[in-house]
Steps between C-alpha positions, in 0.01 A plus 500: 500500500309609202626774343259728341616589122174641376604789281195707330675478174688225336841482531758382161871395615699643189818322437807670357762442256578131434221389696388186383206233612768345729819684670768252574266179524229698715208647367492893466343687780579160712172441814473880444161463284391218699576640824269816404240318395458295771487863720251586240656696199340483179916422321625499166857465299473680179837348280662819293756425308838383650689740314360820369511853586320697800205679279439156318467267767295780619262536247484098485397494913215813434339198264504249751397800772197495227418120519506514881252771543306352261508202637451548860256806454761696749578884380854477540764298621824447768804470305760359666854514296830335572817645320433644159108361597493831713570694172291369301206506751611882539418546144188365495389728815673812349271394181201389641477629871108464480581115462729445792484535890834461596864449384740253725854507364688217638889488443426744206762696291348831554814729456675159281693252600900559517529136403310579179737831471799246498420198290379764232881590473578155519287447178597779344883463334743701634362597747656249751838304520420170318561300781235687714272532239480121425507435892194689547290443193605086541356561849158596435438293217584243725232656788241528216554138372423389848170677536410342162725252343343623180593847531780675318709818524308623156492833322173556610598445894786717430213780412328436818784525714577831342173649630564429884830674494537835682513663151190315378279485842551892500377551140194256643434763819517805303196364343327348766643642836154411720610375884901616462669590807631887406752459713751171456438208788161679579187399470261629149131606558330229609182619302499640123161545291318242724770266493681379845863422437737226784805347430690247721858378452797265613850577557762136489534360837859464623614184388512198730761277346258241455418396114277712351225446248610533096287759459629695872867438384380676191362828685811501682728485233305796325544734795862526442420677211300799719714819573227759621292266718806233533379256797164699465329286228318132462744394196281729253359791608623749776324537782429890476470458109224292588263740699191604366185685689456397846787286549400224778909353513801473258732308709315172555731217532486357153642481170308585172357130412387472882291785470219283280542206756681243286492136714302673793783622682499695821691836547796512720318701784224244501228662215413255203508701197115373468429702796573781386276481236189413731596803703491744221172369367344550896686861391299522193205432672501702783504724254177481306737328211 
């Protein structure tokens, strides 16, 4: 069946921090931008930075917000944001409201991630036992190297990371609080200054015993490192920390990396990661967005 994906306004999937043209030998946003155009979306991946800060890679996506509208003639856009995507696209609509219809965070750090809270002591000397600290730090380089064999634990990523910790997400919300839940697990206003605000989520499956995926085994070897929303995150971000405006579901079966459809797999309770995109843009459009 044709799926009808005809949103007034444009929508921009905003990657987040590492994202790269390709995540582990797939390309970002995998059938997700094809699948909505074929419903009828009007689609675009602006590329921020793979490492920078919140307000940065926000500033760089209200340029390309820019180039869209002028390009398509539309007077303001979807953005659609996975991980620290859903900050930056925050930004931009806490910025520029006038500019933007709707905020989607998907898997986003909206309270920070705990992970982020813990390889920041890792990095930081002292701060750990050496053992742990070199078991931790050795395991994300190794997860970033896969996403991009390029890619490199640098200085600069180090920055980065610091801004999606709790410490550094909260200095980001007391700036731009627009669609927080006041209440923690809740759901935020789903409309601020014109702006509709949605956020959707996965919690880890159970494991089956069967081999997982590099990048799965990944995500489950990062959970261990949860304490407040232990068993209650994808690998990276908690599932409550995650909420933002009206919050559609934060316990979908799937890890982080699922979450932009890498490989076109299908969630454990039968919903391809693809659909859930198509879904939200019928959402989207139902709604005069």
């Amino acid at each position: 069946m044709q799926r009808n994906a005809t949103t007034q306004f444009p929508i921009l999937l905003v990657h987040g921090l590492f994202g790269f043209d390709r995540i582990g030998g797939f390309e970002l946003f995998h059938g997700i931008k094809q699948a909505l155009r074929a419903g009828g979306a009007r689609v675009f991946i602006p590329y921020l930075s793979a490492t920078h800060c919140n307000e940065a890679r926000g500033e760089q996506l209200l340029a390309q917000i820019d180039r869209v509208l002028a390009g398509t003639g539309a007077a303001r856009v979807n953005l659609i944001g996975h991980s620290q995507g859903a900050l930056a696209a925050r930004y931009a609509a806490a910025l520029a409201p006038e500019k933007v219809a709707s905020v989607t965070s998907v898997s986003g750090p909206n309270q920070g991630s705990e992970l982020a809270d813990f390889l920041r002591k890792a990095l930081t000397p002292g701060r750990l036992p050496g053992h742990v600290a070199r078991g931790v730090a050795t395991l994300f380089a190794d997860f970033i190297s896969l996403l991009d064999g390029q890619a490199q634990l640098s200085p600069t990523a180090v920055a980065a990371l610091a801004t999606l910790t709790t410490e550094g997400v909260g200095a980001f919300n007391d700036k731009y609080p627009q669609g927080l839940p006041k209440h923690w697990g809740g759901n935020g206003p789903d409309r601020v200054n014109g702006v509709r605000y949605y956020s959707w989520s996965g919690t880890l499956p159970e494991a089956t015993g069967e081999a997982s995926e590099p990048l799965q085994a990944f995500c489950r070897a990062f959970s261990g490192y949860f304490i407040t929303e232990a068993e209650q995150n994808d690998g990276l971000v908690g599932r409550f920390s995650s909420h933002l405006g009206k919050v559609i579901r934060s316990d979908y079966p799937m890890d982080h990396i699922e979450s932009i459809n890498p490989g076109g797999t299908t969630l454990r309770k039968g919903t391809a990661p693809t659909e859930l995109y198509l879904r939200h843009a019928e959402r989207l459009r139902k709604a005069g967005l």
